[in-house]
Legacy VTK file of the C-alpha trace (Angstrom):
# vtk DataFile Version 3.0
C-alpha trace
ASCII
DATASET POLYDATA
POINTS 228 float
0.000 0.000 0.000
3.029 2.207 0.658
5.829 1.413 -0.929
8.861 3.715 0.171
12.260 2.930 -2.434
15.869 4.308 -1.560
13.947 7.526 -0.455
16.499 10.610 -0.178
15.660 13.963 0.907
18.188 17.033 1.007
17.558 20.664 2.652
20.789 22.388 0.737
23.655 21.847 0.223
24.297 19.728 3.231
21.528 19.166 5.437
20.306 15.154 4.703
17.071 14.642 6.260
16.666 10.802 4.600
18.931 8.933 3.371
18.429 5.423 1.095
15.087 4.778 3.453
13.534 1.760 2.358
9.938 0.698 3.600
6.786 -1.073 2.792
3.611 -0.350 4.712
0.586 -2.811 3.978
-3.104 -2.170 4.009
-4.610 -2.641 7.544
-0.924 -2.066 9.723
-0.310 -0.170 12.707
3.224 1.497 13.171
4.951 3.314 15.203
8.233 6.108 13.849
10.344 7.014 16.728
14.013 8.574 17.036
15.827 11.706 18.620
14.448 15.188 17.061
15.852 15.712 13.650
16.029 12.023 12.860
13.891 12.860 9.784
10.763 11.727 10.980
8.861 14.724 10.475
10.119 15.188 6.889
9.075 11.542 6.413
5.470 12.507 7.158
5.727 15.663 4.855
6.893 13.024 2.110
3.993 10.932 2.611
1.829 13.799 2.461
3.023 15.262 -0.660
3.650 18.770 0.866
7.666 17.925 0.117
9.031 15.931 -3.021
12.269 13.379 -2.538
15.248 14.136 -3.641
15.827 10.936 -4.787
14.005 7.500 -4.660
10.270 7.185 -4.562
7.192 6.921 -2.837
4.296 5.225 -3.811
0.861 5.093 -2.005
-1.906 2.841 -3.857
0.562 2.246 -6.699
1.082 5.747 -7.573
4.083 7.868 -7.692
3.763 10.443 -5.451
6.012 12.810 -7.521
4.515 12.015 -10.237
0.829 13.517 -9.113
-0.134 16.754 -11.297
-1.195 19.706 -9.038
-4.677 19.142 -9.593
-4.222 15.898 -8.631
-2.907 16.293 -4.794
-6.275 17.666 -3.136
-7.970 14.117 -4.047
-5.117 12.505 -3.366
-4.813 13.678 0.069
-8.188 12.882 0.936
-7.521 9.404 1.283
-5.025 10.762 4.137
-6.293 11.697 6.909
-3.115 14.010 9.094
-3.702 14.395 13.057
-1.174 17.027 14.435
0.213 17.769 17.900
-0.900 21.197 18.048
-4.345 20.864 17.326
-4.757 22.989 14.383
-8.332 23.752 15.017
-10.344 26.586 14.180
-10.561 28.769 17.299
-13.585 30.876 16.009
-15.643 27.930 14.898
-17.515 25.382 16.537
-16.613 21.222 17.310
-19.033 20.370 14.028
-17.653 23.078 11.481
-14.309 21.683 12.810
-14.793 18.539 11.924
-16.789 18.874 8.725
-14.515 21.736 7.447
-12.006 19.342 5.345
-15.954 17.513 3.641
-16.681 21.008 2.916
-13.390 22.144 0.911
-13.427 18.926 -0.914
-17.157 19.458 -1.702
-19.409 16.650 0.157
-22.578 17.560 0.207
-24.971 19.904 3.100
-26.967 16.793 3.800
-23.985 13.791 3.506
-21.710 16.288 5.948
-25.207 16.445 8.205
-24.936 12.628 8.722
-21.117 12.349 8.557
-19.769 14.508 11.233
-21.836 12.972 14.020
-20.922 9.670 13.187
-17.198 10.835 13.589
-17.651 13.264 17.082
-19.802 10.057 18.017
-16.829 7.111 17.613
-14.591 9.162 19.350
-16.624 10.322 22.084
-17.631 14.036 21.598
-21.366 12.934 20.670
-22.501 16.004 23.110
-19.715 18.527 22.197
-20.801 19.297 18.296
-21.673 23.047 19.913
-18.856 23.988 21.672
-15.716 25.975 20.933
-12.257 24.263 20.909
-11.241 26.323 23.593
-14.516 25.357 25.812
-12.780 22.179 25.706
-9.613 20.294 27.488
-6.429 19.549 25.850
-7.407 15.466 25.361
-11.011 16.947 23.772
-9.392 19.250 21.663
-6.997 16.152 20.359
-10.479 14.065 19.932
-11.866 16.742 17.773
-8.421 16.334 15.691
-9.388 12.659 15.511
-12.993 13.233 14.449
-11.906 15.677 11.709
-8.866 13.019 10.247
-11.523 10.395 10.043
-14.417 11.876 8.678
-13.380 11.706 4.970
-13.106 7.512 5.805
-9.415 7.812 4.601
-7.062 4.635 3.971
-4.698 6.321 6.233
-4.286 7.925 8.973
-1.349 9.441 10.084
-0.849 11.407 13.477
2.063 13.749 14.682
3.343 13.608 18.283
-0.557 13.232 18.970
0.061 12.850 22.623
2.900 16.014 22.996
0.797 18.100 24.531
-1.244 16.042 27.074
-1.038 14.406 29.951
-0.353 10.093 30.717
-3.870 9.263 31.232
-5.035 11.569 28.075
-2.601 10.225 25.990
-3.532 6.471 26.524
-7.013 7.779 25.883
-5.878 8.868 22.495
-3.843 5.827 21.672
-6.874 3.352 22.178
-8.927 5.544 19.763
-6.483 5.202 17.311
-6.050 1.670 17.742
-9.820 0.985 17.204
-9.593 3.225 13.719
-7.049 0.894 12.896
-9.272 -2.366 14.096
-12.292 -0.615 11.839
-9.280 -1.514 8.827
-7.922 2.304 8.455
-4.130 1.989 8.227
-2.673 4.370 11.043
1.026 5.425 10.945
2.168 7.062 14.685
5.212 9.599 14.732
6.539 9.945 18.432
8.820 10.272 20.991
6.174 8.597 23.740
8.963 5.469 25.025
5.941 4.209 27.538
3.128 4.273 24.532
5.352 2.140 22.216
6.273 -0.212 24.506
2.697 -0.615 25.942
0.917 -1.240 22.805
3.293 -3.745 21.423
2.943 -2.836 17.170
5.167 -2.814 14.571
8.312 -0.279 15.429
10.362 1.471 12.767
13.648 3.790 14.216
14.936 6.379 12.327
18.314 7.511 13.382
20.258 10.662 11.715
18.076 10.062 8.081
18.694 6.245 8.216
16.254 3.733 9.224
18.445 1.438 11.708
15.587 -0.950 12.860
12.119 -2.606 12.125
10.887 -4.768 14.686
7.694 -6.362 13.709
5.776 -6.283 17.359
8.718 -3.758 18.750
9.190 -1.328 21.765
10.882 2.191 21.572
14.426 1.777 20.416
17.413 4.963 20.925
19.318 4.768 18.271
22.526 6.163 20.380
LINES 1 229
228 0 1 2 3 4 5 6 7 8 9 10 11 12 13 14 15 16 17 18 19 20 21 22 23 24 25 26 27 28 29 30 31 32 33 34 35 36 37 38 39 40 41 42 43 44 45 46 47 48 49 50 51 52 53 54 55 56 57 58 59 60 61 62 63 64 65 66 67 68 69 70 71 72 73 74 75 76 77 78 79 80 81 82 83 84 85 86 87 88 89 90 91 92 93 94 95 96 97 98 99 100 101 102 103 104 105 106 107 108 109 110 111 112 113 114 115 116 117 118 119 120 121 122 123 124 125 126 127 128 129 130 131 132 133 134 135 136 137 138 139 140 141 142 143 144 145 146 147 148 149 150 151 152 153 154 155 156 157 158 159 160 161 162 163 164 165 166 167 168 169 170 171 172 173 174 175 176 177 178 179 180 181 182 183 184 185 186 187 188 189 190 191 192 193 194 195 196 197 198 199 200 201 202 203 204 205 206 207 208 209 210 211 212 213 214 215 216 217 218 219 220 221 222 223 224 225 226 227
């Protein structure tokens, strides 16, 4: 499903993020990216997302060439992707619901589909009461479920989340982790970028380490590795 082939990326003249990264992701998986900051995971997820082109080497999600995607093609592309940050990224002014069905409304869903689609979403992961409210009516872990709603409600193949537990606290975070665990029991591949040692080792899925731009291990049911 994602096919990743001696994948190089260079900032410069001498900053390698990625260097000869090799990696195949099937349909269904649940994995885990850890290593020290500026390991090059971060520019891995920009890669994936098509926000960044590779330097050299290739990526390839459903069989296509991401560098090979026309402009007009990257939009549709990206909603089978859905992208769960650590900041949040939510719309301060706007409520939980046009949160959530803001991403069905730029890609042009219809009124009435959106009307049954968003509840659905605030409903799986919890927020079936919250559709009202203003992200900052809400706490940190409710703010990172509205994230979750939003990445889901386009039914993507993917989802891939950023340090999704940075900014909140143990018990929140575990919270989060078991909601995207059951996205990825539903069938929705979900790839997990993060520096969270006790997370990794608790939930026991497939680890990949980057160190320095080089991926230096893959353990198939793995806990968090330091490269050093």
């Amino acid at each position: 499903m994602i096919e990743i082939s001696h994948l190089y990326k260079q900032f410069g003249n001498d900053i390698v993020a990625l260097k000869d990264l090799n990696l195949m992701i099937d349909r269904g998986e649940f994995l885990f990216i850890v290593g020290s900051s500026g390991a090059g995971k971060s520019t891995l997820l920009k890669l994936l997302l098509r926000e960044i082109l590779p330097t050299r080497g290739s990526i390839k999600i459903f069989g296509r060439d991401l560098a090979r995607l026309k402009g007009r093609q990257i939009p549709f592309f990206r909603r089978n992707i859905g992208m769960v940050f650590q900041d949040f990224r939510l719309l301060s002014d706007r409520n939980v619901f046009e949160n959530v069905a803001f991403t069905l409304r730029v890609t042009g869903v219809p009124t009435r589909e959106i009307a049954k689609r968003v509840p659905l979403s605030l409903e799986l992961v919890g927020l079936k009461g919250k559709a009202q409210k203003k992200p900052g009516e809400l706490s940190g872990g409710e703010q990172q479920r509205v994230c979750v709603a939003r990445a889901i409600v386009n039914r993507p193949a993917i989802v891939i989340a950023d340090e999704p537990t940075g900014n909140l606290d143990p018990d929140t975070s575990m919270d989060i982790m078991n909601l995207l665990q059951e996205i990825n029991v539903r069938g929705t591949t979900v790839i997990v970028a993060t520096h969270a040692k006790e997370l990794v080792d608790y939930f026991q899925k497939r680890v990949v380490v980057l160190d320095g731009g080089s991926l230096v291990s893959d353990q198939e049911r793995g806990v968090y590795i330091h490269a050093h």
